[in-house]
C-alpha positions in Angstrom: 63.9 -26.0 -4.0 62.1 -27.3 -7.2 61.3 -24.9 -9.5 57.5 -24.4 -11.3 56.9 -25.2 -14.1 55.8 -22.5 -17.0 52.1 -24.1 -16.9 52.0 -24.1 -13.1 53.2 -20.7 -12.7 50.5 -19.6 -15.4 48.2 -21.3 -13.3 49.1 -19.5 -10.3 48.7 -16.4 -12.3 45.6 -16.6 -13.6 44.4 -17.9 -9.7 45.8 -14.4 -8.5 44.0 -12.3 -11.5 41.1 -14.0 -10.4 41.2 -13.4 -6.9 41.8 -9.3 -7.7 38.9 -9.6 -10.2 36.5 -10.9 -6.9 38.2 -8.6 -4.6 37.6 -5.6 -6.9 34.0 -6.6 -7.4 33.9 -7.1 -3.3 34.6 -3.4 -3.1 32.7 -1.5 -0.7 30.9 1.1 -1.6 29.9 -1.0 -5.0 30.6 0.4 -8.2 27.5 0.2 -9.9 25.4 2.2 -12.6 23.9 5.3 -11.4 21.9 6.9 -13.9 18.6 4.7 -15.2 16.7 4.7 -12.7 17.2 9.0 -12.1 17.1 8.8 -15.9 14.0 6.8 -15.9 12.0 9.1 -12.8 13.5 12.5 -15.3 11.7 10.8 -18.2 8.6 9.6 -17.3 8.0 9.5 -13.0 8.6 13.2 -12.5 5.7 13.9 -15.5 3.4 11.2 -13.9 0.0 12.1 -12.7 -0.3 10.9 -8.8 -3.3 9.8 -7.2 -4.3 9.0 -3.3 -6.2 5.8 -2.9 -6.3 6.6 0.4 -9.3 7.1 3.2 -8.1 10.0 6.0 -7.7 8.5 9.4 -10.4 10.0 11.9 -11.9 9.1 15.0 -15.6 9.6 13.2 -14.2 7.0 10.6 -16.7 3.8 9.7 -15.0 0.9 11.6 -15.7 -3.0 11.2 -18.3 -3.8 14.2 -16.5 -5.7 16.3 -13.6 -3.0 17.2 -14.0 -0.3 19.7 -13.8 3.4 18.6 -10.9 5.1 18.2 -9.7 8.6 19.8 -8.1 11.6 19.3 -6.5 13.9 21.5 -3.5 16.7 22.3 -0.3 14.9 23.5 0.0 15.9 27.1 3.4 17.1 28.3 4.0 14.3 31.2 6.4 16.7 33.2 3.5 19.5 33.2 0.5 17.5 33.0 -0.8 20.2 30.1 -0.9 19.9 26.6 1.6 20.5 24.6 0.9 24.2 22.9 2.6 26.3 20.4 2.7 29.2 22.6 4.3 27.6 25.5 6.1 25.1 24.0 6.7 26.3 20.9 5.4 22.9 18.6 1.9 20.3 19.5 1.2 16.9 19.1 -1.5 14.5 18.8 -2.1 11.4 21.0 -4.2 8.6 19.4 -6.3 5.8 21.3 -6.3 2.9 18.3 -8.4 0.2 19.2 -7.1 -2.0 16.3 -4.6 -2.0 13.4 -7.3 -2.9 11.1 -9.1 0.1 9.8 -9.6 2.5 7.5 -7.3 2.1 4.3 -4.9 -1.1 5.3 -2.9 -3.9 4.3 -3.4 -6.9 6.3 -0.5 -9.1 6.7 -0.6 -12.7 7.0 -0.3 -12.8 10.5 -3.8 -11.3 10.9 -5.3 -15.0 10.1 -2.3 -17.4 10.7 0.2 -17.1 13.3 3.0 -18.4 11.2 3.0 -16.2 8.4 4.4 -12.4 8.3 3.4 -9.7 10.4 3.6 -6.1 9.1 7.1 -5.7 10.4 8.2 -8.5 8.4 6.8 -8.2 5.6 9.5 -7.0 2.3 10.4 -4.1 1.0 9.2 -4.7 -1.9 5.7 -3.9 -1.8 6.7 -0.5 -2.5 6.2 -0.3 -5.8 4.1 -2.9 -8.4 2.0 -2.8 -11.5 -1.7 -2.0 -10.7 -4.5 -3.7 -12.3 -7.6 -2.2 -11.9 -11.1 -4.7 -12.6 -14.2 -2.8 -12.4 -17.5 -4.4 -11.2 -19.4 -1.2 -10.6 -21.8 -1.9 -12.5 -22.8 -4.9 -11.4 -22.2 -4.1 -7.7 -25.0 -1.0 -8.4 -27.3 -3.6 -9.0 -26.2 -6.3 -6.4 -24.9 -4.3 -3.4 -23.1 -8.2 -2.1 -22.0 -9.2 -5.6 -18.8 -10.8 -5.5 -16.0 -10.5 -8.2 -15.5 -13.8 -10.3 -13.5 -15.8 -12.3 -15.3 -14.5 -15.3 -14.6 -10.6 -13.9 -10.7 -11.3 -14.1 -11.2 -13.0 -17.6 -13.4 -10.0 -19.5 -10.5 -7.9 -18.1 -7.7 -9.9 -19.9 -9.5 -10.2 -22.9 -9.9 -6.3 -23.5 -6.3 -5.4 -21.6 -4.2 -8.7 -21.6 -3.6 -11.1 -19.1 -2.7 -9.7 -15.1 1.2 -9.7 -15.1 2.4 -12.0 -12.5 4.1 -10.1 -9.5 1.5 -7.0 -9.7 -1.2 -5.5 -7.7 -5.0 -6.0 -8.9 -7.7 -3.5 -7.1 -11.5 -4.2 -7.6 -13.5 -0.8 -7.9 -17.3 -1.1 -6.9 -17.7 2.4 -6.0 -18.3 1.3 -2.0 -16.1 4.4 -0.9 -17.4 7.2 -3.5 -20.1 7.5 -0.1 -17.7 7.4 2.5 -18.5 7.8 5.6 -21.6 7.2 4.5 -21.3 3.4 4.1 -22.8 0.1 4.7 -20.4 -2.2 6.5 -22.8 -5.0 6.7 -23.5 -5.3 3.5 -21.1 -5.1 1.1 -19.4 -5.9 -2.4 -17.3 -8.9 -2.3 -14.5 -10.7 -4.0 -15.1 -14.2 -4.3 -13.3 -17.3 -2.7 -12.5 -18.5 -6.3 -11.7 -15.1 -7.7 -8.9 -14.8 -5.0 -8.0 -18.7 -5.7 -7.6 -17.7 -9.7 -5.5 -14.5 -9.3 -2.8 -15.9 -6.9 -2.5 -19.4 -8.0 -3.0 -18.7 -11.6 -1.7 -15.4 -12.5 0.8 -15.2 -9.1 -0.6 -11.9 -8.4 1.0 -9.9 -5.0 -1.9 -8.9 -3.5 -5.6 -7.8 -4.4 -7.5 -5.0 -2.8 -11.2 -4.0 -2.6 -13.0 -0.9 -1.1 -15.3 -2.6 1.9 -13.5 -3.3 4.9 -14.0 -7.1 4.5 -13.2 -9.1 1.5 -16.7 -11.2 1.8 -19.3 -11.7 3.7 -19.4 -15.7 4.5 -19.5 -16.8 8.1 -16.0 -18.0 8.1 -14.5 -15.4 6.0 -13.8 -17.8 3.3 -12.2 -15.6 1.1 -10.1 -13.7 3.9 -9.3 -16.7 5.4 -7.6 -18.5 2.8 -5.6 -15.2 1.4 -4.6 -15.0 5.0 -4.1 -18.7 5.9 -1.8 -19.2 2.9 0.6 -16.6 3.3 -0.9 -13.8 1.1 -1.1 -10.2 2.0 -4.4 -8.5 0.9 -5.6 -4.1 1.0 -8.7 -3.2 2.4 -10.3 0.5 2.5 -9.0 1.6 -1.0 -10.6 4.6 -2.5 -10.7 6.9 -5.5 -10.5 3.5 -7.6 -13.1 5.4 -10.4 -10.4 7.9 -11.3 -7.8 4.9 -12.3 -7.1 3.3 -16.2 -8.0 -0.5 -15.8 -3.9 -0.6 -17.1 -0.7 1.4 -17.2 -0.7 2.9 -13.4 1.9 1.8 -10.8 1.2 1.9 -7.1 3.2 2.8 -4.4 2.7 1.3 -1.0 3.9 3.3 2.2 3.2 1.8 5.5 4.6 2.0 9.1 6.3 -1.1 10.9 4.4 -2.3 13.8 6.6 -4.9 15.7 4.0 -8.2 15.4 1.2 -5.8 13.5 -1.7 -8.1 12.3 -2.5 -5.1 9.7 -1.5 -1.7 9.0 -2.5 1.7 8.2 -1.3 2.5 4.7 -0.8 5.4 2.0 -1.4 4.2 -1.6 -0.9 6.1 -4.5 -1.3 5.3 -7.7 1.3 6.4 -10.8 -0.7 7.0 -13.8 1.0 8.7 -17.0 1.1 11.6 -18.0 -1.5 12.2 -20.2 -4.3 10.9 -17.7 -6.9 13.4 -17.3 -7.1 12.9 -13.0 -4.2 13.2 -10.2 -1.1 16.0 -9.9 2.4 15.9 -11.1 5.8 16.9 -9.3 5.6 20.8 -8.7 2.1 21.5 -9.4 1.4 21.9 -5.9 3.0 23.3 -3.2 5.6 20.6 -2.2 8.9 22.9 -0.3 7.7 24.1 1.2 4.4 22.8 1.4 1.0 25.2 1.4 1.1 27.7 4.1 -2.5 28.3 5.1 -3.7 31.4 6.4 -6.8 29.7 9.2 -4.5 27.9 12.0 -4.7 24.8 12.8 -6.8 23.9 15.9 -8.2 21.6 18.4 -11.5 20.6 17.6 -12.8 19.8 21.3 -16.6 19.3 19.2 -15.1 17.2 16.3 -12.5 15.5 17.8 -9.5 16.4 16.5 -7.2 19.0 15.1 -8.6 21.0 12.2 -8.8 24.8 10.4 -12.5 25.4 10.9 
């Protein structure tokens, strides 16, 4: 049997430190550092001031023309045939007749447009949390009820708050919603085919998002189409834009998981800091448990749906 020599078995050696090295680093559960991002919600998250952007779903809701309405009603017990009631069952639930994923506050995946993009279900996690921009045209749009956001809109942003940071969210307030349900859906303020061009391709945005339930108003959807049709995800519906900072906030995007959704119904709220004037912090309101409230919860037979008056 030949013997190694001192260099091979030092080889060999440093071959089998390695491998532990990998193995230990393979270990399952992982160990990894714990305390930054608890640390960093302590610090700053858990002080921040929170802020729906978000329309209520309803049956009485403004909805784009082309859709049929939607419907509320009690979940019916199918063994019974009855509803479902707290005295007999001991808990209720609600049925809902959705005659579309788009509506109301959304986020339309790719898929809506181009059949080889994502649909909601496939769409990543990350989207949870971004940087949110906020570019207000309000002004204008109060004198030009179609104006569109522009190239130039985005650039008088940067040059008062820096340029949009590549990976975040960008919003454009016009003040549509602050008359919801009272709205026009016909006419509308837009966001511009160019704009949209600009922030992805230029500043690698995520997604934008706008108030009106369309993004413009050309015959083709110009706009929509080519968000869509390249691959880009987009937020329709958003609300309570005139209480954000144009800088600083963070949103966080909830959303259900449709299998092959086209768009879906979404919660976004934004994180603004602590010192903002608008929103609620952690434990300022009722969170567990939640507000107890002494009018019950009904059926609304005249209204539609489940409500305490």
């Amino acid at each position: 049997m030949r013997h190694l020599s001192f260099t091979t078995m030092a080889a060999v050696a440093v071959l089998v430190s390695a491998a532990a090295v990998v193995s230990a680093k393979q270990a399952w559960p992982p160990v990894i550092e714990t305390s930054g991002l608890w640390s960093a919600y302590d610090s700053t998250l858990s002080k921040a001031k929170y802020i729906d952007l978000t329309h209520t779903i309803r049956p009485d809701m403004p909805i784009w023309r082309g859709f049929g309405n939607i419907t509320f009603s009690p979940a019916i017990n199918k063994d019974t045939g009855q509803a479902f009631a707290y005295a007999t069952d001991g808990f209720v639930a609600n049925a809902y007749k959705l005659t579309t994923d788009q509506m109301g506050t959304q986020l339309d995946a790719p898929a809506h447009f181009n059949a080889h993009y994502a649909a909601t279900d496939e769409m990543p996690p990350t989207f949870a949390l971004r940087k949110l921009c906020v570019i207000d045209v309000s002004a204008q749009a109060k004198k030009n009820s179609s104006y569109a956001l522009t190239v130039e809109d985005v650039l008088g942003w940067e040059a008062e708050n820096g340029r949009v940071p590549r990976g975040s969210v960008v919003f454009v307030r016009s003040d549509w919603s602050r008359t919801w349900p009272h709205v026009d859906t016909d006419v509308f303020p837009q966001v511009s085919l160019d704009a949209v061009q600009f922030l992805h391709l230029q500043r690698g945005i995520l997604f934008h998002g706008h108030e009106p339930l369309d993004t413009d108003m050309t015959p083709n959807f110009d706009a929509e189409a080519w968000i869509l049709g390249h691959g880009y995800a987009q937020a329709e519906g958003v609300t309570n834009l005139h209480l954000l900072p144009p800088k600083g906030c963070l949103l966080s995007t909830g959303f259900p998981k449709f299998k092959g959704g086209a768009g879906n119904y979404v919660r976004y709220v934004a994180v603004c800091p602590e010192n903002w004037p608008h929103g609620v912090s952690p434990g300022q309101v009722p969170e567990a448990p939640m507000q107890y409230f002494e009018e019950a919860l009904v059926w609304n037979a005249q209204k539609g749906y489940r409500s305490r008056s």
